[in-house]
N, C-alpha and C positions, 0 to 999 in steps of 0.2 A: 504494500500500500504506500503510493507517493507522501510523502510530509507535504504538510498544506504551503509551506513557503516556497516549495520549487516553481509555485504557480506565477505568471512575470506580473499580473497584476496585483499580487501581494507582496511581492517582492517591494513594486514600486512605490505603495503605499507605506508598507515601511521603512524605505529609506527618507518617502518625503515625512515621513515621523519625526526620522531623526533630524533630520535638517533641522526641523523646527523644533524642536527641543535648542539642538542647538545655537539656532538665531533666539531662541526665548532664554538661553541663560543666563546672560549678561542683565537683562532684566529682572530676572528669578534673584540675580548677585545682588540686587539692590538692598533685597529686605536683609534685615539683621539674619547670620548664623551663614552656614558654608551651603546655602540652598542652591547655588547657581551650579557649585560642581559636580553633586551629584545627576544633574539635569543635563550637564554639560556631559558628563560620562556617559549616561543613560543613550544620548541622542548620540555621540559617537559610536558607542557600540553597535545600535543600530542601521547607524549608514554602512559599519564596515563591515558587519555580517551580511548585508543585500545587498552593495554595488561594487562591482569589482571597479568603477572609475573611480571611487572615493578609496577604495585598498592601494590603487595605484597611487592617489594624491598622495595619502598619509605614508607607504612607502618612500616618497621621493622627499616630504618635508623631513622624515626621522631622518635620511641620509646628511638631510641639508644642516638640522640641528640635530645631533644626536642626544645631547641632555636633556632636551625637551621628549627627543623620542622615549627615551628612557622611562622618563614620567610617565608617559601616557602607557608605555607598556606598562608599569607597576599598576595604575589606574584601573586599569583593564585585564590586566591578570592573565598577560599573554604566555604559551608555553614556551612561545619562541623566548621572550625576555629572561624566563629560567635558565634552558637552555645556555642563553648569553653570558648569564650570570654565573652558571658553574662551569661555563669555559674559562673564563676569566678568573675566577680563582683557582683553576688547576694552575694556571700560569704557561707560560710558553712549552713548545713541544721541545725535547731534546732533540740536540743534532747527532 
């Protein structure tokens, strides 16, 4: 049985979700407490589970900033970011 999100009009529904989560966080930022980031997370994850052209974006900015990228993998609980993270503390390969 297909999962309901392989369908491309659900698909697109929610990534236009996340969009708008994410254009409403900055607003959400306004009221007192950390309400924008969790909106701001929500609506990211969103876009990048349904559109490969926003996987593509957020690939190319992590490359561009990587400490930003860092964050947002931590934010989002990527396994690639684990992954990275226990590369890097094995430390370099022998020669």
């Amino acid at each position: 049985m297909p999962r309901a999100r392989s369908s491309p009009t659900t698909r697109t529904v929610l990534t236009g979700t996340g969009l708008a989560l994410i254009v409403l966080s900055p607003v959400v930022g306004i009221i007192p407490g950390p309400g924008g980031i969790p909106v701001f997370a929500a609506g990211l994850a969103l876009a990048l589970k349904n559109s490969d052209r926003a996987k593509r974006l957020f690939v190319h900015a992590e490359r561009r900033w990587p400490k930003l990228g860092e964050l947002a993998d931590l934010g989002l609980r990527r396994q690639s970011a684990k992954r990275r993270r226990a590369k890097a503390k094995e430390g370099p390969a022998p020669d």
